[in-house]
N, C-alpha and C positions, 0 to 999 in steps of 0.2 A: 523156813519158807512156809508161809502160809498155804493151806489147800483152798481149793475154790469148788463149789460145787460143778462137777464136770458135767453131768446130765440134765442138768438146767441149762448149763450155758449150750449145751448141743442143741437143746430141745429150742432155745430162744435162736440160735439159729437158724435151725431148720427150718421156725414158723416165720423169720424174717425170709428166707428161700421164698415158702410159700405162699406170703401176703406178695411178693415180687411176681411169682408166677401169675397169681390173681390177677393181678395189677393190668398185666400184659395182655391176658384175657378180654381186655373192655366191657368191662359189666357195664352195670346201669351208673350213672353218677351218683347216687344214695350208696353205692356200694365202695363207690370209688376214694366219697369222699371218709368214710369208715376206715377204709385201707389204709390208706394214703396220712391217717391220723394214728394207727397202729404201727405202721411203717417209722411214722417219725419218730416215734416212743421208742422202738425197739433202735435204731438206726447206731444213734452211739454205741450203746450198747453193744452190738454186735459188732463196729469197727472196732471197739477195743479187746474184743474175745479174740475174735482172729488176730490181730496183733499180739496176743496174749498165747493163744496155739503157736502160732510162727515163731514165738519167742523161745517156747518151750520144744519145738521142735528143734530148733538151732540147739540149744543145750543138748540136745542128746545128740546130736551131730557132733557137740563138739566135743563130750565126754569120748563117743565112740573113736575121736581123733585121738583124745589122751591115752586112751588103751592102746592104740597103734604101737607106740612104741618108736614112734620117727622120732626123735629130739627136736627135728626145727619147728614138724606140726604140734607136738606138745606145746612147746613154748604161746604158738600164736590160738593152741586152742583152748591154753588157761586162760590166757588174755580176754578172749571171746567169750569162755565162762561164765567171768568173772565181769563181766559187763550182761551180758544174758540175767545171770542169778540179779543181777539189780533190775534188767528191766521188767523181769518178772514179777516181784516182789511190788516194784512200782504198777504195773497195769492192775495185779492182785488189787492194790490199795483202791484204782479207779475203780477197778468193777465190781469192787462191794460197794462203793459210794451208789453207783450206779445203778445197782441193786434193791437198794432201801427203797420203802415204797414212797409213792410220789406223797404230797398233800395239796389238798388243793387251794389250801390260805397261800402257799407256793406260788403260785401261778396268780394269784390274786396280787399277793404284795409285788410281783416281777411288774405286774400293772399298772399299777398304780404310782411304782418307780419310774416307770416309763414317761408316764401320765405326768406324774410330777418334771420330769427331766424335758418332757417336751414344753409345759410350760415356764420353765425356766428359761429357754432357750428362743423363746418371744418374748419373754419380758426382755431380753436382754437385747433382741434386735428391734423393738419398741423404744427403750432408753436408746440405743445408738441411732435409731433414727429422729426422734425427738432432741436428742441433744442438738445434729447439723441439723437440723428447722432453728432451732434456737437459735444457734449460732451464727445462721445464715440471716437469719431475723434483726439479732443483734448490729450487725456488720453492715446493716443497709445506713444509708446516712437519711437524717431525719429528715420526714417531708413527705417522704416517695409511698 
């Protein structure tokens, strides 16, 4: 299982806490709107660490069951392990994705896909509405 740097992820929590506290404070809107843009950076981020803690907390809850020594809790708390050790391994994977630094041709190209995708999406209701004009055009009887 991979490690994950734990003092970072604490440290990006903590300042996700503190950008919320801020937040709550009512600065000025120059302040607000700053926040509220570090906020959203950090925001995945930080749902997938907690996720990633809670994951890793369950595991040691559930090894502490394996030591018990119960055979019924043993059984249900390999099982629980043994699903934990994957989703750990899997959040592991997100939060280093998560991690790498942003770029900002990133953020450019998301826009310009967009850009593209929304004018696709009027040519396309330009053609369907062009076609019934046609159509409706066609359909008239000559004269009128």
């Amino acid at each position: 299982m991979a490690k994950l740097p734990t003092d970072k992820l604490d440290a990006m929590d903590k300042r996700h806490q503190a950008i919320e506290d801020q937040m709550a404070q009512a600065p000025d809107p120059e302040t607000i709107v700053k926040l509220s843009k570090e906020h959203s950076d950090l925001q995945p981020v930080v749902e997938k660490i907690r996720e990633y803690k809670s994951a890793v907390a369950g595991l040691a809850d559930a090894e502490e069951m394996i030591a018990s020594g119960d055979k019924e809790l043993i059984e249900l708390a390999e099982l629980e392990r043994d699903e934990l050790k994957e989703k750990i391994e899997e959040y592991t994977q997100e939060i280093r994705l998560l991690l790498l630094p942003k770029d900002d041709a990133d953020d450019k190209a998301r826009f310009w896909r967009c850009e593209r995708e929304l004018v696709v999406m009027k040519l396309r209701f330009l053609r369907a509405t062009c076609s019934a004009c046609i159509s409706a055009m066609l359909n008239l009887p000559v004269g009128k």
